[in-house]
C-alpha positions in Angstrom: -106.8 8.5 -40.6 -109.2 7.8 -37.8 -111.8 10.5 -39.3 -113.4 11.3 -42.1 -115.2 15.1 -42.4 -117.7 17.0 -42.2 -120.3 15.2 -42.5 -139.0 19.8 -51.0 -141.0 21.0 -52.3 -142.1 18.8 -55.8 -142.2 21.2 -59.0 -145.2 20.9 -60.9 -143.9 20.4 -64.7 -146.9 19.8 -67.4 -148.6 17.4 -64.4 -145.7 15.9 -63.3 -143.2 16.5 -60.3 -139.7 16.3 -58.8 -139.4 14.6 -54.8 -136.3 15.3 -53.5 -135.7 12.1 -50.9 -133.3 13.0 -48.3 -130.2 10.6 -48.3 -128.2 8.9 -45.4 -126.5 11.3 -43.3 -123.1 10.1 -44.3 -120.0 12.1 -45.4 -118.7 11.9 -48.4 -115.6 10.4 -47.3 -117.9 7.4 -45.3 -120.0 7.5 -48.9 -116.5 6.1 -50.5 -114.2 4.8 -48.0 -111.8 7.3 -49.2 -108.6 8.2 -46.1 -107.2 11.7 -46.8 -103.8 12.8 -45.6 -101.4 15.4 -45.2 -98.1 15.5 -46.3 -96.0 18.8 -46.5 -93.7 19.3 -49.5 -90.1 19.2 -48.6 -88.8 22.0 -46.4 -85.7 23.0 -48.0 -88.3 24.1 -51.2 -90.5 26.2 -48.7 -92.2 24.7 -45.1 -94.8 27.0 -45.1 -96.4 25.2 -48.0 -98.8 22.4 -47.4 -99.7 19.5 -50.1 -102.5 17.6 -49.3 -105.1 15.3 -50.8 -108.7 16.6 -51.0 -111.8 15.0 -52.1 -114.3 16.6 -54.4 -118.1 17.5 -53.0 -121.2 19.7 -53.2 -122.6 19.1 -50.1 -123.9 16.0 -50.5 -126.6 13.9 -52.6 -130.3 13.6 -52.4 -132.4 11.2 -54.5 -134.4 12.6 -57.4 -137.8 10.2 -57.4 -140.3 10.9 -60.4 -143.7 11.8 -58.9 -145.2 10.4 -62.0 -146.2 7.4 -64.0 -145.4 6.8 -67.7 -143.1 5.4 -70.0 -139.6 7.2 -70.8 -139.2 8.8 -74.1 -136.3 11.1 -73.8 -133.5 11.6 -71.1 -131.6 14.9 -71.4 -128.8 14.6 -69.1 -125.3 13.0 -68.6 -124.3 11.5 -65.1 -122.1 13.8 -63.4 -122.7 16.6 -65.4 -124.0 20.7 -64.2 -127.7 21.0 -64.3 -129.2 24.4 -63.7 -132.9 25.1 -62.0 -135.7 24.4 -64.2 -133.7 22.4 -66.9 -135.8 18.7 -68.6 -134.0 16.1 -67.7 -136.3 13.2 -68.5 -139.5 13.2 -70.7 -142.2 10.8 -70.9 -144.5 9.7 -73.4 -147.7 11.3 -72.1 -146.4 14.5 -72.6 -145.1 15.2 -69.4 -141.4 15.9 -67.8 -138.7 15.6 -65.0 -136.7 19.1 -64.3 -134.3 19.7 -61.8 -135.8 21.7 -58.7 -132.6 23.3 -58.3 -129.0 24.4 -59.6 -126.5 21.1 -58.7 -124.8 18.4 -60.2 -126.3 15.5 -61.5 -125.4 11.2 -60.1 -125.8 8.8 -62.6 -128.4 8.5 -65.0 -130.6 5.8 -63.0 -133.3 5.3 -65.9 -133.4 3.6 -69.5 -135.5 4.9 -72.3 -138.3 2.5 -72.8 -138.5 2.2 -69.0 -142.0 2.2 -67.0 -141.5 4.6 -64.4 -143.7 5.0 -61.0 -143.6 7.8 -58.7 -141.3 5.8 -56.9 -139.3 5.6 -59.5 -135.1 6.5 -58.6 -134.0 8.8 -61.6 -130.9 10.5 -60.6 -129.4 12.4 -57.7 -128.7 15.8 -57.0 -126.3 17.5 -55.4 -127.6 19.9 -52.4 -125.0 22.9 -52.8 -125.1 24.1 -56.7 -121.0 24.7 -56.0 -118.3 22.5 -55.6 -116.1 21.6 -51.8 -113.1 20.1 -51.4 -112.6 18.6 -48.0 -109.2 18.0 -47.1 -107.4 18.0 -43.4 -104.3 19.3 -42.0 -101.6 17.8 -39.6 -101.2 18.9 -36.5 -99.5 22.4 -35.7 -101.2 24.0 -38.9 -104.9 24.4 -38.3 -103.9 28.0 -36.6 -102.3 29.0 -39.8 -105.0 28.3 -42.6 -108.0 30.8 -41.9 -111.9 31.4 -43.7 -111.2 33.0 -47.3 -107.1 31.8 -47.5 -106.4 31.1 -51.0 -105.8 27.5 -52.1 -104.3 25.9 -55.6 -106.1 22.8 -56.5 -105.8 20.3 -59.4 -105.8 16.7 -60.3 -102.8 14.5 -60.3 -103.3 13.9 -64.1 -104.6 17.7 -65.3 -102.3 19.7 -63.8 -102.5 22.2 -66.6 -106.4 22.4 -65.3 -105.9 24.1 -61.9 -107.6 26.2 -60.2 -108.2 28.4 -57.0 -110.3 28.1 -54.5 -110.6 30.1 -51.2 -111.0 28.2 -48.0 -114.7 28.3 -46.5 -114.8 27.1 -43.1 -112.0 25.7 -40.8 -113.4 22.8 -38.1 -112.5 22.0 -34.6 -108.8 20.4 -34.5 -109.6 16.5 -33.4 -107.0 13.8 -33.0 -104.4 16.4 -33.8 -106.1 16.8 -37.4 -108.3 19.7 -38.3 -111.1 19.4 -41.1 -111.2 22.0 -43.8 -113.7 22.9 -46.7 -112.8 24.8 -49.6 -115.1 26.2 -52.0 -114.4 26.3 -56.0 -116.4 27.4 -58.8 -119.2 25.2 -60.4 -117.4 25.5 -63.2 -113.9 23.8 -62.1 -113.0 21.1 -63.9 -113.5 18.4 -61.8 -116.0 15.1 -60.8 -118.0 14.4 -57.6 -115.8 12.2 -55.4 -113.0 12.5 -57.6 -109.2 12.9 -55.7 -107.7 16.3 -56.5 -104.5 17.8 -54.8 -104.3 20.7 -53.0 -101.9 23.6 -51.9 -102.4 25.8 -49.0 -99.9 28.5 -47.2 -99.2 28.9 -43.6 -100.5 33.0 -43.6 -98.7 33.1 -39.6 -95.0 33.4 -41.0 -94.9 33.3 -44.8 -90.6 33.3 -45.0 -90.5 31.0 -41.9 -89.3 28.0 -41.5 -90.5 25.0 -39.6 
């Protein structure tokens, strides 16, 4: 794979506030070195299947900075995990606190309790879509026949029993003879940032044809 995809206002809280610090313009796929490909399943089973790898996304990160001073008291959050608007994340010890600006999923916990913080201070990061993506890419000859709101199974190699559907929310510009898809799930799917998931999508040009 030559190509990877698609690549604030502070909330004032008790006296203290949320900066949301833009980060690098990278893809997610640049972010972790992870190559996606396409492979079709076998065409005697049905060739207007497609099985490819997709990788796991929400737009995006940008890093959470405590606009504040004080020592950590509290923390109220698990890396990885849903946060919605509004919700205390951190507390410190003079009485004031860290909330999430915005719906999104949470990066790793980036503070310790007993920790000095400044306003500087790194404390988690955010996703910037409160929903999750999975960008995958298909081979060459299929990009005409997955469209904007196709259905799409997805699940991890080692939940199965967990899939779910997504529908397909935007189709890129073929490159390379590879085209770039985004497929949106539920916040609610069972899966992590970053994490490698599997993914089936139909051919919707001829359903009973063969390839």
């Amino acid at each position: 794979m030559k190509k990877s995809l698609f690549a604030g206002a502070g909330l004032a809280v008790l006296g203290s506030f949320w900066w949301m610090k833009p980060a690098a313009h990278v893809s997610a796929l640049a972010e972790t070195n992870v190559q996606l490909t396409a492979a079709r399943v076998d065409p005697a089973v049905d060739s207007t299947l497609l099985v490819t790898t997709g990788l796991v996304g929400a737009g995006g990160t940008d890093t959470l900075l405590a606009r504040t001073a004080g020592r950590v008291q509290g923390i109220f959050f698990a890396g990885w995990q849903y946060a919605r608007r509004g919700q205390t994340l951190v507390k410190l010890t003079n009485h004031t606190y860290v909330t999430a600006p915005r719906a999104g999923f949470l990066g790793d916990c980036q503070v310790l309790i007993g920790q000095y913080i400044t306003a500087k201070t790194p404390v988690a990061t955010l996703s910037r879509r409160s929903y999750l993506r999975v960008s995958v890419v298909l081979p060459s000859g299929w990009s005409d026949g997955i469209r904007a709101g196709d259905s799409a199974r997805v699940w991890a190699a080692s939940r199965r029993q967990q899939a779910v559907m997504g529908a397909v929310e935007e189709v890129g510009e073929p490159s390379l003879g590879e085209t770039p898809v985004e497929i949106r799930l539920s916040s609610r799917a069972p899966f992590r940032l970053r994490e490698l998931v599997n993914v089936r999508l139909q051919d919707q040009r001829h359903p009973l044809a063969s390839r």
